[in-house]
C-alpha positions in Angstrom: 1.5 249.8 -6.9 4.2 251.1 -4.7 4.0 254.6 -6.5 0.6 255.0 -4.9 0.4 256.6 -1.4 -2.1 254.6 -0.4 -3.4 251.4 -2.3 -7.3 251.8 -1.6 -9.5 255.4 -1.5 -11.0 254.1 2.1 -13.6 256.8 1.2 -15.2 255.0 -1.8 -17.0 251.2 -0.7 -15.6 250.2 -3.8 -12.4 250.9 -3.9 -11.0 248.0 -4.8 -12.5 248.4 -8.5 -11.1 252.3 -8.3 -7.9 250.9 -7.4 -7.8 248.2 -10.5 -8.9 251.5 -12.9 -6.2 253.6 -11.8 -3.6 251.5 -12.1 -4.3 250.1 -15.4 -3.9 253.6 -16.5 -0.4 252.9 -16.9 -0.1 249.2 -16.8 -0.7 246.4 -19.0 -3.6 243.6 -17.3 -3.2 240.1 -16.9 -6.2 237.3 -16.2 -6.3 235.0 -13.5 -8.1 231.7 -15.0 -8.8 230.5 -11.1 -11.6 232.2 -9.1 -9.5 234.2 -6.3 -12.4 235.2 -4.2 -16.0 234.5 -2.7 -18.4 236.7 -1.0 -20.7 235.6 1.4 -24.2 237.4 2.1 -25.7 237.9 5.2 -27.7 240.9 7.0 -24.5 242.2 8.6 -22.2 241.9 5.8 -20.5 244.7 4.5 -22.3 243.9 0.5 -25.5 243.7 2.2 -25.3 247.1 4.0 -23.6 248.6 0.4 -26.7 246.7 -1.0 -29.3 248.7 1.0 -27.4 252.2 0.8 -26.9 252.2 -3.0 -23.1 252.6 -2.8 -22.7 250.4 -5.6 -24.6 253.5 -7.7 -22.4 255.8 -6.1 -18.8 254.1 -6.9 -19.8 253.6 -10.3 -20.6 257.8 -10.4 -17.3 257.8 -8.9 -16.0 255.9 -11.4 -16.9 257.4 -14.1 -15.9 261.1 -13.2 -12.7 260.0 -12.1 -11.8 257.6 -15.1 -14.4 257.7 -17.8 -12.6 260.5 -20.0 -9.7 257.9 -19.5 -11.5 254.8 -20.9 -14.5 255.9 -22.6 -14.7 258.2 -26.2 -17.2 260.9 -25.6 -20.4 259.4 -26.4 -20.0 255.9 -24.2 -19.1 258.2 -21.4 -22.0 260.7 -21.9 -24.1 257.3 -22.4 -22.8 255.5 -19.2 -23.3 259.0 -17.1 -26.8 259.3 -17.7 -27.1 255.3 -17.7 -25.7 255.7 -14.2 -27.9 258.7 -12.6 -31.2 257.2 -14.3 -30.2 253.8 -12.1 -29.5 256.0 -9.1 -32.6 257.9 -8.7 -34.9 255.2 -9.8 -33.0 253.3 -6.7 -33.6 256.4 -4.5 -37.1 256.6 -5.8 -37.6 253.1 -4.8 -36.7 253.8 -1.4 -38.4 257.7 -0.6 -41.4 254.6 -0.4 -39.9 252.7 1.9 -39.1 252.8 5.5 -35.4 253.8 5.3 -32.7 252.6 7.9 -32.1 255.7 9.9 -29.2 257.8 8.4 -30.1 256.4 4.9 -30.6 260.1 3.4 -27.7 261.6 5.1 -25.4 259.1 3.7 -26.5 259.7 -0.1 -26.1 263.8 0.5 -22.8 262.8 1.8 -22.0 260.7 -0.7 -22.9 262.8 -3.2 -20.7 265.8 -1.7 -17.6 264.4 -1.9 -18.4 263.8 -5.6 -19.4 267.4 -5.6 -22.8 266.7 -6.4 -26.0 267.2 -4.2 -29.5 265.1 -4.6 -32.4 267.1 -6.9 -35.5 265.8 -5.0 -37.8 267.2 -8.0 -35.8 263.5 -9.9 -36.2 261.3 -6.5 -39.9 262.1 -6.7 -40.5 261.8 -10.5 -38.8 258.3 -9.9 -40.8 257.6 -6.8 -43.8 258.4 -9.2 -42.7 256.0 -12.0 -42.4 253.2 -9.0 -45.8 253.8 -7.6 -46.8 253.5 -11.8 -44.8 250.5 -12.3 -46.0 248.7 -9.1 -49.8 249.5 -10.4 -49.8 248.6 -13.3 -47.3 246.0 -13.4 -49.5 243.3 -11.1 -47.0 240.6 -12.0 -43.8 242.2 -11.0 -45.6 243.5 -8.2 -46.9 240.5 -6.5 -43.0 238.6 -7.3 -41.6 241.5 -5.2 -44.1 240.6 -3.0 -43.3 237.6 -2.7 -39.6 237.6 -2.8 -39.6 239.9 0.4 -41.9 237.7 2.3 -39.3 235.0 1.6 -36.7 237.4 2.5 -38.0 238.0 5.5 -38.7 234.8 6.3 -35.1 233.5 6.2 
């Protein structure tokens, strides 16, 4: 740990994970059989705000470009990519029909261009499409979203 200039990439909401990957690159791992930590959820938490900008879809693209060559053969990491950016844009999809917080689409272009990537709208509107589908004709899941955001909202 003391080789590393600095211990966490600030820049990445999970860098914690980041940190663990590149420094098993060259280490051996031990486990811990004692829970170390807890997280607590609330509207102004820093998971909750990660929850409702998708960072968690971001770190894991993150991930993978800067460690999956290092972990995965060839096909798991060509799996896990695409894995990855389905989960992404059917997350973004979700939320181009939503009210967004205010800066929520300038933080995923940002986000995306420090990874050297940019967002393809033509794939946030295909997976807005397959939402509107899935809420239609889906009734079910439809009215237990429903329902779990009236609850939601309610607490």
């Amino acid at each position: 740990m003391r080789k590393r200039p600095a211990f966490y990439n600030e820049a990445n909401p999970e860098c914690d994970i980041e940190a663990c990957l590149d420094i098993l690159r060259d280490s051996d791992f031990g486990f811990v059989h004692q829970v170390l930590t807890f997280t607590r959820e609330h509207s102004e938490a820093e998971s909750s705000v990660n929850n409702r900008l998708g960072t968690s879809y971001l770190a894991s693209l993150e991930h993978l470009t800067k460690y999956g060559r290092v972990y995965l053969n060839n096909s798991e990491y060509e799996q896990c990519v695409q894995r990855n950016w389905q989960q992404y844009y059917s997350f973004l999809g979700a939320k181009a029909l939503q009210k967004s917080e205010k800066g929520f689409w300038d933080f995923q272009r940002r986000a995306l261009g420090r990874l050297g990537y940019s967002i393809s709208k033509t794939k946030v509107m295909r997976y807005a499409l397959a939402e509107v589908f899935d809420l239609t004709l889906n009734p079910l899941n439809t009215s237990k979203k429903i329902l779990r955001k009236i609850r939601t909202s309610l607490l």
